[in-house]
N, C-alpha and C positions, 0 to 999 in steps of 0.2 A: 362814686366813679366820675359825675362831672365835674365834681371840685377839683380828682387829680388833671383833668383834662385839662380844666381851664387853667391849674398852676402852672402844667405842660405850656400851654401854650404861651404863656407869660414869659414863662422862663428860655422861654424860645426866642423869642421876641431881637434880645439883643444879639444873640447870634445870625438873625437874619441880616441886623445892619451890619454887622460880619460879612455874612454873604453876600449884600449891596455893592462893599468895599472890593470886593473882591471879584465880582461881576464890572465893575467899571476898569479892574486892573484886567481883567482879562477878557473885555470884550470884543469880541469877532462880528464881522458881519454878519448883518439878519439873513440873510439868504443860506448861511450855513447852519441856521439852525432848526430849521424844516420849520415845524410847526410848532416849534415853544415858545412863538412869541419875540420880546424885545431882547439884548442882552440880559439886563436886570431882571426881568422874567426869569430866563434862563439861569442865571446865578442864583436865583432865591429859589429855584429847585434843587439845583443841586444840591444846594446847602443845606436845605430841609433832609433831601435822601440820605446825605452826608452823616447827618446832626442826628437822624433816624439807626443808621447801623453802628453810630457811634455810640449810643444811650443803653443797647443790653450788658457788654462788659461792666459799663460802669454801675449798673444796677445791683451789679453783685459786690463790691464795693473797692477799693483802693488798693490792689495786691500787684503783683509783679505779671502776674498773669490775665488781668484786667489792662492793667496800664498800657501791655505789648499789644494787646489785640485794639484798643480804641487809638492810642498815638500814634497813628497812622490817618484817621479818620477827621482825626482834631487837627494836624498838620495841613490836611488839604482844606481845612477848614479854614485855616490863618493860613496857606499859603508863602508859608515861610521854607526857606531853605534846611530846618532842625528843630528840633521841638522834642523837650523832653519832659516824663513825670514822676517827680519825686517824694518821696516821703520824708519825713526827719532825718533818716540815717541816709539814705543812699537811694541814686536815680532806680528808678524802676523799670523805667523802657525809655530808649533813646530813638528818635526816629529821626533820619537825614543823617546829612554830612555834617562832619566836627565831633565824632564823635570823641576825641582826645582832648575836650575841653569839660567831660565829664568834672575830672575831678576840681578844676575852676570855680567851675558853678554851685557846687556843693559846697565849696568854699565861703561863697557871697550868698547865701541862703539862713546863714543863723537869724538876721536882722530881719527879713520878710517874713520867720518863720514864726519869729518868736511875734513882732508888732502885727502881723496879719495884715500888712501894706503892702502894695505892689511899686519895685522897685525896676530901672533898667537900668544896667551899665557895661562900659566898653569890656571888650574879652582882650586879653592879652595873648598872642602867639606867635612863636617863634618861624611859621611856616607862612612863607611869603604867597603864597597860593591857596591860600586857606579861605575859602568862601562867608567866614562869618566874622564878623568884628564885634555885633553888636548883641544884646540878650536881654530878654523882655522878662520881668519875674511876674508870676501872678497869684496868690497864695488861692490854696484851694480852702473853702471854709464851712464847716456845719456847726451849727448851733455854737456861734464865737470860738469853737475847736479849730485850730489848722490843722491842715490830718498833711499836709505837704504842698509844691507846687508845680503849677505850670511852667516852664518856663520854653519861650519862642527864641530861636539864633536869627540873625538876618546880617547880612553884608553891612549895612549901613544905620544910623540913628532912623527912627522915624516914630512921627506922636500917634498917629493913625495906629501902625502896631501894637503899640502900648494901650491904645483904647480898645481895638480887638481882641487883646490874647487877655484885657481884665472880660471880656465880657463872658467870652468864650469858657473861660474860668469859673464864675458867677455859673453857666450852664451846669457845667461840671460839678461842680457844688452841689446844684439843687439834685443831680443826678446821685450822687453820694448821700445826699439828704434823705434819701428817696428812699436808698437800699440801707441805712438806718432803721429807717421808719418800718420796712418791710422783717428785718433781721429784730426787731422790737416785737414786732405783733407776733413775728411765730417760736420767739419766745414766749409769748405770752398765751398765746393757744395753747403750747406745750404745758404753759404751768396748770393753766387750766383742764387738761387732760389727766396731768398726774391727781390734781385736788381730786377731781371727780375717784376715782380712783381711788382714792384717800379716803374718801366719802362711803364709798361703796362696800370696799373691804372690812372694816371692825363689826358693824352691825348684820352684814349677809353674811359673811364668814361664820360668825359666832353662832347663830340661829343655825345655819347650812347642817354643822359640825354634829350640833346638837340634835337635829333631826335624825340623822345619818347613824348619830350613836344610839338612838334611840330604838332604832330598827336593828342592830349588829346582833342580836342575841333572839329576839321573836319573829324576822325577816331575814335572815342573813343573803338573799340573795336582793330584798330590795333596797335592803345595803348598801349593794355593791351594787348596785343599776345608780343609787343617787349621787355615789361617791364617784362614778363615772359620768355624770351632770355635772359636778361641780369642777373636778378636773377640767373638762371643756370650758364650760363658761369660765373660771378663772383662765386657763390660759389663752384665751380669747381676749377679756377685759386688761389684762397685764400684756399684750404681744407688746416688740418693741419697734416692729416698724412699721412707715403708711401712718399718715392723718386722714386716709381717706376708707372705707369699705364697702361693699353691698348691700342693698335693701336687703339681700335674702343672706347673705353673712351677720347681719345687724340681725336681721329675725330669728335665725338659727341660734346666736345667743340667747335673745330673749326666750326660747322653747325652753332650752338649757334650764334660766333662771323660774322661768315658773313651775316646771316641772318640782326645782328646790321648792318652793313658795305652797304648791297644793301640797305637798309632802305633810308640811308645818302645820299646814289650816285644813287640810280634808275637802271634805263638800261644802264648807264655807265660802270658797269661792270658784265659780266658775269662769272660764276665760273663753269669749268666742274669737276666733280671727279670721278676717274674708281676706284674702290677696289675692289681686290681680297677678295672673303669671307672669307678663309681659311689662311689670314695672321693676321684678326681682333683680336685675340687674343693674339700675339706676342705683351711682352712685352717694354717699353724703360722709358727713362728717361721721368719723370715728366716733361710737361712745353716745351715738346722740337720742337715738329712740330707748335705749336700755334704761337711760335716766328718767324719762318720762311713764315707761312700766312703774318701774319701781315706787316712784311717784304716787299713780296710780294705785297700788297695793297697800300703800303706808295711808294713804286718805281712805281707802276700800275696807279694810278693816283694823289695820294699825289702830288707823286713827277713833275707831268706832269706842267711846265711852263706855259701852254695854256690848263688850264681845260676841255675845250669846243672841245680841240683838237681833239676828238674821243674815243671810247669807251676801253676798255681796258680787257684783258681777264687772268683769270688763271686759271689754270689746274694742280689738285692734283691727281697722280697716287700711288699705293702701290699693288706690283709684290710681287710675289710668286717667288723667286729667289731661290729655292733648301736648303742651309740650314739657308737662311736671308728673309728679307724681303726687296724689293726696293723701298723707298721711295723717290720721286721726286715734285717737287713743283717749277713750269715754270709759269713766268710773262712777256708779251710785254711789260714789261716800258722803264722807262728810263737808265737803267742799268747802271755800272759806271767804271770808270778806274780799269784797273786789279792791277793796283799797289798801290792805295786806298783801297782793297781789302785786300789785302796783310798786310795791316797797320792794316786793324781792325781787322782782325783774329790772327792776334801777338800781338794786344793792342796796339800798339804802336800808335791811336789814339783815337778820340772820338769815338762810338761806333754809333752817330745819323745818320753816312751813311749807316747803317746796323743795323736795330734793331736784336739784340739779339745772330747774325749768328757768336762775338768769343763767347759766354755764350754757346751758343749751340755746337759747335765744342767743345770747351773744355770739357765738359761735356761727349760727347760720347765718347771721346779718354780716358779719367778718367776711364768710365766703361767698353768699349769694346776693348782698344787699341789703340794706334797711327795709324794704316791703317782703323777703324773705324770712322776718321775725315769726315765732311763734301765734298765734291766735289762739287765747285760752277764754273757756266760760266756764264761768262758775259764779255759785253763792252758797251761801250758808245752810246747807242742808240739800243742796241742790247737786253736789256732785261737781265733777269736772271735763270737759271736752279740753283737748288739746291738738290743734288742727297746726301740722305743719307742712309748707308746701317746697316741695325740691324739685326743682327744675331737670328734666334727666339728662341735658348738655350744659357743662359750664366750665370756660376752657380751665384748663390749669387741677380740673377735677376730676381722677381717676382713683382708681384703688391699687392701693400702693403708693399716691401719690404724696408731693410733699403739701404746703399749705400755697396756693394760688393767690397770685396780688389780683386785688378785686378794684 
């Protein structure tokens, strides 16, 4: 979070001398500015406030419907009499007078578009009252891509313009950079969702099916009690919207899946779970404690050499920790090297000695921060603690919601 800040505030930077420029064109006496200070004071807020409601259209990236809502904002921001944004094929939003010199400009745009250089030149028109002679290009650019440009009208030549509307440009960019970077990760969440998911279904399904049919003929009604667990939990784990659900939605799956789980192992294992009532609300990530049950049961007695070895227990707690919630999920199995651990929470292995625990670490560090990772203990014969902490406010995180830039 403060790396985006500080890139924020870098990339801010040349649009202030933007608003310097334009604080010295449009300076008024100090007296009518109450209490904001000198003109330039006064411009370098504006600009800032300006610069501020100009940055959410563009976050969502480059469309007709972005373009209209911030080229208005970018305008008063260069101060120019017209100012349009365009993409390869065709202007997106025009904003000011001239606008009959659209198709002009679109004209003189192959060469900026294709070199990613910024170009000005005179506008040609037949309307002797026409307020703009001149046009400023400024290609908009992410990752050596030009996704389209800026381009500023103004009455007259001037080099000042030309340095404002590349910089202002340069803003914009980083602003498109941004909402890449954001449309990247929650693709990437998503795929990470589906995997898990991937992960979950061949081996619980096949086990689930076979318990279930095992009962059809000497239980027939606990049968149909399991095979209405698995219905729930699948279509729970498979919904298709919301990256975000419930502590007590999340936990409601996992009754679902264990209830499959003792079905399979009998009195081999026992499950305790404490929950505070007053954390069941707090939000988290989709998909994210079911992976660490699971986990949990595959080391509790999957994992056990000697099936018959004795019974195996887990216990799921979730604390009321002030402004989080603590969630914790402890198994006596067979726990495993700490340096194995290590491997799969970096990827740097297969993930089958840990269902789902880098899916899930990465995940919560995505949405609540890097000290919102996982806290796992274990060793070799020692068993597993898995302490996860979620905070129960975090904007942009609701149920139902989509994935929050963090």
């Amino acid at each position: 979070m403060t790396g985006f800040l500080a890139g924020f505030c870098v990339a801010l930077l040349p649009v202030l001398a933007a608003g310097f420029w334009l604080g010295r064109r449009t300076a008024r006496p100090r007296s009518s500015l109450g209490g904001l200070g000198t003109p330039v004071e006064h411009a370098t807020f504006q600009t800032l406030h300006t610069a501020t409601l100009a940055a959410p259209p563009l976050r969502a990236g480059l469309t007709e419907e972005t373009a209209r809502r911030s080229a208005k904002r970018l305008r008063t921001l260069l101060g120019t009499d017209a100012l349009c944004l365009t993409d390869h094929e065709s202007v997106l939003a025009w904003e000011g007078v001239a606008e009959h010199h659209r198709a002009e400009i679109m004209g003189r745009l192959a060469g900026p578009l294709e070199s990613g250089r910024g170009e000005a030149f005179p506008l040609t028109c037949d309307i002797l009252d026409c307020p703009v002679r001149w046009a400023v290009v400024a290609p908009l650019t992410v990752d050596d891509r030009v996704h389209g440009a800026l381009v500023a009208c103004a009455p007259r030549e001037s080099a000042v313009l030309v340095r404002a509307a590349g910089e202002v440009a340069r803003w914009v960019s980083v602003q498109l950079e941004l909402a890449d970077l954001d449309q990247s990760r929650t693709r990437l969440i998503e795929a990470e969702i589906k995997a898990l998911r991937a992960q979950i279904s061949p081996h619980f399904i096949f086990n689930s099916l076979a318990v279930i049919a095992s009962f059809v003929r000497t239980d027939p009604e606990r049968a149909r009690e399991l095979l209405l667990e698995f219905a729930d939990f699948t279509r729970y784990s498979f919904r298709r919207h919301g990256d975000f659900t419930t502590l007590a939605d999340e936990l409601h799956a996992i009754d679902h899946y264990l209830a499959l789980v003792r079905a399979r192992f009998g009195d081999r294992l026992s499950v305790t779970l404490q929950i505070a009532p007053e954390v069941l609300p707090v939000t988290l990530p989709f998909l994210c404690l079911q992976p660490l049950v699971e986990n949990a049961v595959k080391h509790g007695l999957e994992g056990r050499t000697v099936p018959a070895a004795g019974k195996s227990h887990i216990s799921i707690t979730a604390q009321d920790a002030g402004a989080e919630a603590l969630v914790v999920i402890e198994d006596d199995g067979v726990g495993m090297e700490p340096e194995v651990l290590r491997r799969i929470l970096a990827g740097d292995t297969s993930p089958s000695g840990g269902i789902g625990l880098s899916n899930v670490d990465e995940r919560l560090r995505q949405v609540y921060g890097d000290d919102h990772g996982l806290v796992i203990e274990t060793a070799v014969g020692a068993g597993m603690k898995i302490t996860a902490r979620l905070p129960k406010y975090q904007p942009g995180v609701h149920p139902d919601g989509g994935i929050p830039r963090v």
